[in-house]
C-alpha positions in Angstrom: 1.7 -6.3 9.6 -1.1 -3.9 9.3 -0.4 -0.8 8.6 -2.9 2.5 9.1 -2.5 5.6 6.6 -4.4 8.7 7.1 -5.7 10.4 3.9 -5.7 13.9 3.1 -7.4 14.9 -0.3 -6.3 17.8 -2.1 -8.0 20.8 -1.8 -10.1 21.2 -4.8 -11.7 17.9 -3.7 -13.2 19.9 -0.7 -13.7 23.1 -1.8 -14.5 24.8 -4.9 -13.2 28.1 -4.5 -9.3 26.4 -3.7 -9.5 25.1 -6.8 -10.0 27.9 -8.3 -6.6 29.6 -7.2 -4.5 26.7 -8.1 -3.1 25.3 -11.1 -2.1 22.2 -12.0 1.5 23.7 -12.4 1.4 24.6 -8.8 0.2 21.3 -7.9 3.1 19.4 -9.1 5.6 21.9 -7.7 3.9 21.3 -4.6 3.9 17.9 -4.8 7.5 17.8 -5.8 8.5 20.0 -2.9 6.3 18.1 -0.8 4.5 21.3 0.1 1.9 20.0 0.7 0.0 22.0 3.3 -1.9 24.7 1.2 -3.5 21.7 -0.9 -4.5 19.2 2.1 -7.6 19.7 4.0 -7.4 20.0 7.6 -9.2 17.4 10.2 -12.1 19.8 10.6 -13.2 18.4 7.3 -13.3 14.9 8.3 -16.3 13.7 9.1 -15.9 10.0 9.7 -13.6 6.7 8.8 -15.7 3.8 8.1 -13.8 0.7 8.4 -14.5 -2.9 6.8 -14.2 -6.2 8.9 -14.7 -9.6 9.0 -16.3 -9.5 12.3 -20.6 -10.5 12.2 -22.4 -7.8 13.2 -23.7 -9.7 16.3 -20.3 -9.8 17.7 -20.2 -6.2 18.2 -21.9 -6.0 21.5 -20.0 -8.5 23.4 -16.5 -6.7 22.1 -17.5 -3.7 22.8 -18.1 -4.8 26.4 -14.8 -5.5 27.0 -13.6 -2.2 27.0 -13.6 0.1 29.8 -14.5 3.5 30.2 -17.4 3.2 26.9 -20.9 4.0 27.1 -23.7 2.5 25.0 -25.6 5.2 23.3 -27.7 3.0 20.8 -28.1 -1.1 19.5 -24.5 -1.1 17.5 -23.3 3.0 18.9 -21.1 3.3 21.9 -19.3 6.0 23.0 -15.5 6.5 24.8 -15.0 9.1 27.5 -11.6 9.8 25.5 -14.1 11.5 22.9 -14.7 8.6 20.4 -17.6 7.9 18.7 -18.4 4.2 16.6 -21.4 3.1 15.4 -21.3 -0.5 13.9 -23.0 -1.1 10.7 -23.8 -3.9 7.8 -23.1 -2.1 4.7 -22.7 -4.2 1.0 -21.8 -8.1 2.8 -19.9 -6.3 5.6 -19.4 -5.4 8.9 -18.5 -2.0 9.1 -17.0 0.1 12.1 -18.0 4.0 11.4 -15.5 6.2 13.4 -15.8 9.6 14.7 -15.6 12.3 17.4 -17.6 15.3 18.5 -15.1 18.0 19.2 -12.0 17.0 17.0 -11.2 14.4 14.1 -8.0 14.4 15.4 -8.6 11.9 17.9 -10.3 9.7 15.6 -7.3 8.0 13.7 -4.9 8.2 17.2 -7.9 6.3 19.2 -9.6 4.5 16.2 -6.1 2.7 15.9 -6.1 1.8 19.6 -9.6 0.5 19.4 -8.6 -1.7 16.5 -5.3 -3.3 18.5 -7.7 -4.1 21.6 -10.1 -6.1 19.4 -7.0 -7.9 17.4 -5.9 -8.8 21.0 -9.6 -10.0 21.8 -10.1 -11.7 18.9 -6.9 -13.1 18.4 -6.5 -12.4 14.8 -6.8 -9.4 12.5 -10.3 -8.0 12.5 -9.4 -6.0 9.3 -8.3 -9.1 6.8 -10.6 -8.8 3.9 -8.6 -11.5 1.4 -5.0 -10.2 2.8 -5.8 -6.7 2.4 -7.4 -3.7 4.6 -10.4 -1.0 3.7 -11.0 2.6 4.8 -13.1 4.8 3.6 -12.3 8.5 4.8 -15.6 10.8 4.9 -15.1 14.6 4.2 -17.9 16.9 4.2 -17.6 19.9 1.0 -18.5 23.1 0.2 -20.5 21.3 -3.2 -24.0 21.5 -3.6 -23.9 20.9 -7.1 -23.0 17.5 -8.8 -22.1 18.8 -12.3 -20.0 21.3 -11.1 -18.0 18.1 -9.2 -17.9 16.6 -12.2 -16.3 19.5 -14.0 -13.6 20.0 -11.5 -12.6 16.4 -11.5 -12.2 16.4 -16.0 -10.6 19.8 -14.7 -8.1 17.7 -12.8 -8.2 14.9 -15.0 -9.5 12.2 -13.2 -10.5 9.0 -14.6 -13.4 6.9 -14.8 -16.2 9.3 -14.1 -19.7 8.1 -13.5 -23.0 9.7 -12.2 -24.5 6.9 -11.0 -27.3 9.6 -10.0 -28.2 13.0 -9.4 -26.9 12.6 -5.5 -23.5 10.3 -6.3 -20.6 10.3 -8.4 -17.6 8.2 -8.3 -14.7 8.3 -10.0 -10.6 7.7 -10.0 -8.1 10.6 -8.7 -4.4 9.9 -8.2 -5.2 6.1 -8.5 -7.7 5.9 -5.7 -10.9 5.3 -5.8 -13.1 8.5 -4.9 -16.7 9.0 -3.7 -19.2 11.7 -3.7 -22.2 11.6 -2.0 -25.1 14.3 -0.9 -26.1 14.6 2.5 -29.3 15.2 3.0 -30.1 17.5 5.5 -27.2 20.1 4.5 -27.5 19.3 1.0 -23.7 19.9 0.9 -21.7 16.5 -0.8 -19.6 14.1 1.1 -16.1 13.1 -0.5 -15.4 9.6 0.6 -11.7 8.4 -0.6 -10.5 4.7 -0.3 -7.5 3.6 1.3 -7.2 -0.3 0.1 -3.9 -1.5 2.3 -2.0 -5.1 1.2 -1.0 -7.5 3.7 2.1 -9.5 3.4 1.7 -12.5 5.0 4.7 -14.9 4.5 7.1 -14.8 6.7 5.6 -11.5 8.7 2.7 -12.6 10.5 2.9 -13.6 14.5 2.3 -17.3 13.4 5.4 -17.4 11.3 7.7 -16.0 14.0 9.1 -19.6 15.4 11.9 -17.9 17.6 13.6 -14.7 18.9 16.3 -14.9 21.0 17.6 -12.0 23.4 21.3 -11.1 23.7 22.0 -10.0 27.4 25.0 -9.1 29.5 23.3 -11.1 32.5 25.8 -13.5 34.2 25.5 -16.9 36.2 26.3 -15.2 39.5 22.5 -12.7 38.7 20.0 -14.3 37.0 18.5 -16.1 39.4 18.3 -13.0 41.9 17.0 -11.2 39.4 14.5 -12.8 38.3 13.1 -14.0 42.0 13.0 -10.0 42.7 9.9 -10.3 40.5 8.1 -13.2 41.2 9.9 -15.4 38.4 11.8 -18.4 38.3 15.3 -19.5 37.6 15.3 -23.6 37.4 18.9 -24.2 37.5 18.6 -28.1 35.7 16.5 -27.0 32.9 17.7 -23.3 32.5 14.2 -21.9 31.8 11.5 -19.5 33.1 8.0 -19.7 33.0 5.8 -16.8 32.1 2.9 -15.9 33.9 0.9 -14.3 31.0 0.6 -17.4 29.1 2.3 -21.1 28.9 5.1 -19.8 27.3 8.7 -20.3 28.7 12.1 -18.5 28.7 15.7 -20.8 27.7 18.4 -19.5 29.1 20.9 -20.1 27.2 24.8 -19.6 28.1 27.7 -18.5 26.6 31.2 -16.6 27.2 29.4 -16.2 30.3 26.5 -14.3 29.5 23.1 -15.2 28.9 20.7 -15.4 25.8 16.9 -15.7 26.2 15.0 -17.8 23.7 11.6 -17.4 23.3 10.2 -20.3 21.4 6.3 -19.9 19.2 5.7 -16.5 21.1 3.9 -13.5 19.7 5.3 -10.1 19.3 2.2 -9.4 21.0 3.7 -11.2 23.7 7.2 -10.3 23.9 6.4 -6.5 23.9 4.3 -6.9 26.8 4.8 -9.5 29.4 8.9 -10.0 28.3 9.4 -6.3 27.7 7.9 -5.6 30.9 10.5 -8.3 33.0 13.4 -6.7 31.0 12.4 -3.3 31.5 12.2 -4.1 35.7 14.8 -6.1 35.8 17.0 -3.0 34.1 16.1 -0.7 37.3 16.9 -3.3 39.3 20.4 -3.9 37.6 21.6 -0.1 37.1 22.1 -0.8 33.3 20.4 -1.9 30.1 20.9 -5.5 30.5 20.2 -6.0 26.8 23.6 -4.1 25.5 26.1 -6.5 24.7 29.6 -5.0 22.6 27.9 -1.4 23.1 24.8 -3.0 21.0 21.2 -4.0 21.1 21.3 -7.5 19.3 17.9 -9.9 18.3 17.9 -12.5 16.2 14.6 -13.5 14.7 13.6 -17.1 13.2 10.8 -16.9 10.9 8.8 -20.0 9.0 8.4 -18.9 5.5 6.7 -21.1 2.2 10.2 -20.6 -0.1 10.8 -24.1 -1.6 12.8 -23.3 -4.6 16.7 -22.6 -4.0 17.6 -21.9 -7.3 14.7 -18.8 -6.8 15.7 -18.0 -3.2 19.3 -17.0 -4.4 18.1 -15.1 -7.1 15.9 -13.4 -5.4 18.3 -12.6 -2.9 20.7 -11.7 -5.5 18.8 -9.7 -6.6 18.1 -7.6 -3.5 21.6 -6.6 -3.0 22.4 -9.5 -0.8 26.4 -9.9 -0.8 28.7 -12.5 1.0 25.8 -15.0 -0.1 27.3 -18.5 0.1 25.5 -22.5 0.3 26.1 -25.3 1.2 23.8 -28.3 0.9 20.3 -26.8 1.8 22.0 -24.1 3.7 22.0 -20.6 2.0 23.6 -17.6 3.9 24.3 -13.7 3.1 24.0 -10.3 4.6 21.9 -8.2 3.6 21.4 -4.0 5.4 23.9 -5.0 8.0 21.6 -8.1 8.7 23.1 -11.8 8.8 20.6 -13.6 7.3 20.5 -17.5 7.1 18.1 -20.0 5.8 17.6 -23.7 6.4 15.6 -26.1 4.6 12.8 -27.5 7.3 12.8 -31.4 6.9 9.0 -31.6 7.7 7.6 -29.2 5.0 10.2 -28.7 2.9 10.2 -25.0 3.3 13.2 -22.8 4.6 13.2 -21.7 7.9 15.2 -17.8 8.0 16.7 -16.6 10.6 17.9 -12.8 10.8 21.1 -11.7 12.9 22.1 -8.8 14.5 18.7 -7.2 14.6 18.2 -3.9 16.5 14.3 -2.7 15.2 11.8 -5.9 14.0 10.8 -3.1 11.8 13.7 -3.2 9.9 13.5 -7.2 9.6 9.7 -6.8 8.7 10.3 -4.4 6.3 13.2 -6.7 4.4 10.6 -9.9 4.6 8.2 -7.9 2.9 10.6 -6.5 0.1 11.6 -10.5 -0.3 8.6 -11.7 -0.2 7.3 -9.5 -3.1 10.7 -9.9 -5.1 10.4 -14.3 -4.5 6.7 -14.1 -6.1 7.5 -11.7 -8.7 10.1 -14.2 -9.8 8.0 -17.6 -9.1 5.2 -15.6 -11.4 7.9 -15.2 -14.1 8.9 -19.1 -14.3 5.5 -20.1 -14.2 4.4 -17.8 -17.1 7.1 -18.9 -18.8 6.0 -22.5 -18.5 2.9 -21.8 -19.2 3.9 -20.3 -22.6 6.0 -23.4 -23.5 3.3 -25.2 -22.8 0.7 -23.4 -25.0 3.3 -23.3 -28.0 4.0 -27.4 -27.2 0.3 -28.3 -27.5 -0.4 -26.3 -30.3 -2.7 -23.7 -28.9 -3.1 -19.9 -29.5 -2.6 -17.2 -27.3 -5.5 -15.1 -28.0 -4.9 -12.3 -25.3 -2.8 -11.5 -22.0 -3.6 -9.0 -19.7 -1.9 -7.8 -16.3 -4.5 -7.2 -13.8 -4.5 -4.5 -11.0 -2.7 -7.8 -8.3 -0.1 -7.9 -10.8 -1.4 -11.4 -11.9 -1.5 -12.0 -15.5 -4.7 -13.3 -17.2 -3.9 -15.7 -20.4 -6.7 -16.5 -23.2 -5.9 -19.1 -24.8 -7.9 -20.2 -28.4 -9.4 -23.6 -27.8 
């Protein structure tokens, strides 16, 4: 699931005369109010969003290509008519897109976004997986000329981990992100350029985990195969499915108390929200009625592939989320969970569990309660295995010398050999 944040720094980041008019006081009232609007910067500030891939730099060319309505301005620059500007770049063992836009930085998250969908869809995969996690580095230009008087500001503010690496950089910590000042040199002025480091959660979540989703709908025997012929699909009456056009993919019909469901078997949500969104959405104006109400209600259920393996961690886990009416029975554990009827089944190839969530009306919603799982499940996997690990130590004999919980909440032991 990736997900794009925008940063705004505060303003004494920027500019040096904001900072002097407000106090720290005022900055945590702010913050606590969530005032935030005299403190941010505006997007006149931002100069550009450099983005890290894992794209070669030789690729960029024949992506860029692709697109319509984008105009070649340099070896790696191109321009889009709707105002965007990226340049492609090799900076530090990566291959960098450098976003930005003429007129207004407004544009440049809105359309930098879109651009970064396009090439997923191009490429297939996530262009921005660096080791499960996403960078962006947001470039604001400042009223500083003067490095020192940076550096004040920012003991001022107490930031941590200061360093002038030189008279023209100086990086340091604020608010837990990492922070970046750099002089420009033609205006002399200083750059602040502020990290945005975004996790990926992949079990469970990612389009290649998402085995099924099936579609209540209100569609009876007597319709569905009119309305599906309207639009150049088929109904085959022995088999019950449709084939897609957009890809090799087929819809089950499948029928009950008269109605249909559609299954979609190994299909992307990439996929379902265009060429299957796009069928439901005609075949609505066609019917007079949202054909995906049933019982005054929007339904999806969603079957994921996820790597749990321990049952005695699952239900704890789950437990431990809130989960209530959780019952089992043989390799079977169900609950429900946000209004969510949630289910999982012990796969007989893998030995994994296969979930499947219920009464579904936003895949936000489901994504959002993978990912809270997911972190909750390795939390408590961590926790048995560090306890092993101990008993283990102590068994043999050894010495703990030191243990220490890194930034990926992983714990680093040092043991006395």
């Amino acid at each position: 699931m990736s997900i794009t944040l925008t940063a705004f720094p505060t303003a004494f980041l920027v500019s040096p005369d904001t900072a002097k008019k407000i106090t720290l006081a005022q900055i945590a009232d702010k913050i606590k109010n969530k005032k935030l609007k005299s403190l941010i910067t505006n997007y006149s500030s931002l100069r550009n969003i450099r983005i890290l891939t894992n794209l070669r730099i030789s690729e960029a060319p024949r992506l860029m290509a692709a697109f319509d309505e984008v105009k070649r301005v340099g070896e790696f620059e191109y321009t889009f008519k709707n105002g965007l500007n990226v340049e492609w770049k090799y900076i530090d063992g990566y291959c960098c897109a450098i976003l930005s836009a003429e007129n207004t930085a407004k544009i440049v998250p809105k359309y930098g976004e879109e651009l970064f969908k396009n090439l997923d869809k191009i490429k297939n995969v996530n262009v921005r997986d660096i080791n499960s996690e996403e960078y962006f580095y947001y470039n604001y230009i400042t009223e500083y000329t003067d490095a020192d008087q940076i550096i004040t500001e920012l003991k001022m503010r107490e930031a941590e981990n200061i360093v002038k690496t030189s008279e023209k950089e100086i990086k340091a910590t604020y608010n837990k992100q990492n922070i970046r000042y750099y002089q420009d040199y033609y205006t002399n002025r200083f750059i602040l350029e502020t990290e945005q480091k975004i996790s990926l959660v992949n079990i469970g979540m990612d389009d290649s985990n998402l085995a099924m989703v099936e579609i209540k709908t209100n569609i009876t025997p007597e319709e569905i195969k009119s309305l599906l012929n309207n639009f150049g699909y088929d109904f085959n009456e022995i088999t019950n499915q449709t084939p897609l056009k957009m890809s090799s993919n087929i819809i089950e019909w499948s029928l009950k108390d008269n109605y249909y469901t559609a299954k979609l078997r190994n299909i992307s949500s990439s996929h379902l929200k265009g060429e299957v969104e796009h069928l439901f959405a005609a075949m609505n104006k066609k019917a007079g009625r949202d054909l995906r109400i049933t019982d005054n209600k929007s339904e999806l259920t969603y079957t994921y592939k996820t790597n749990y393996t321990d049952k005695g961690v699952l239900l704890n886990t789950l437990t431990e989320h809130g989960a209530k009416k959780i019952s089992e029975t043989d390799d079977k554990i169900s609950c429900e969970l946000f209004g969510m009827q949630m289910s999982y089944t012990k796969d007989a190839d893998n030995q994994a569990y296969n979930l499947v969530i219920e009464r579904v009306t936003d895949k936000s919603e489901c994504e959002g309660l993978i990912s809270d799982l997911n972190d909750e499940y390795g939390l408590n996997i961590q926790e048995i295995t560090y306890k092993k690990i101990l008993d283990r130590i102590e068994s043999e004999n050894l010495h703990l010398e030191k243990e220490e919980v890194l930034e990926d909440n992983s714990i680093l032991l040092t043991i006395e050999v």
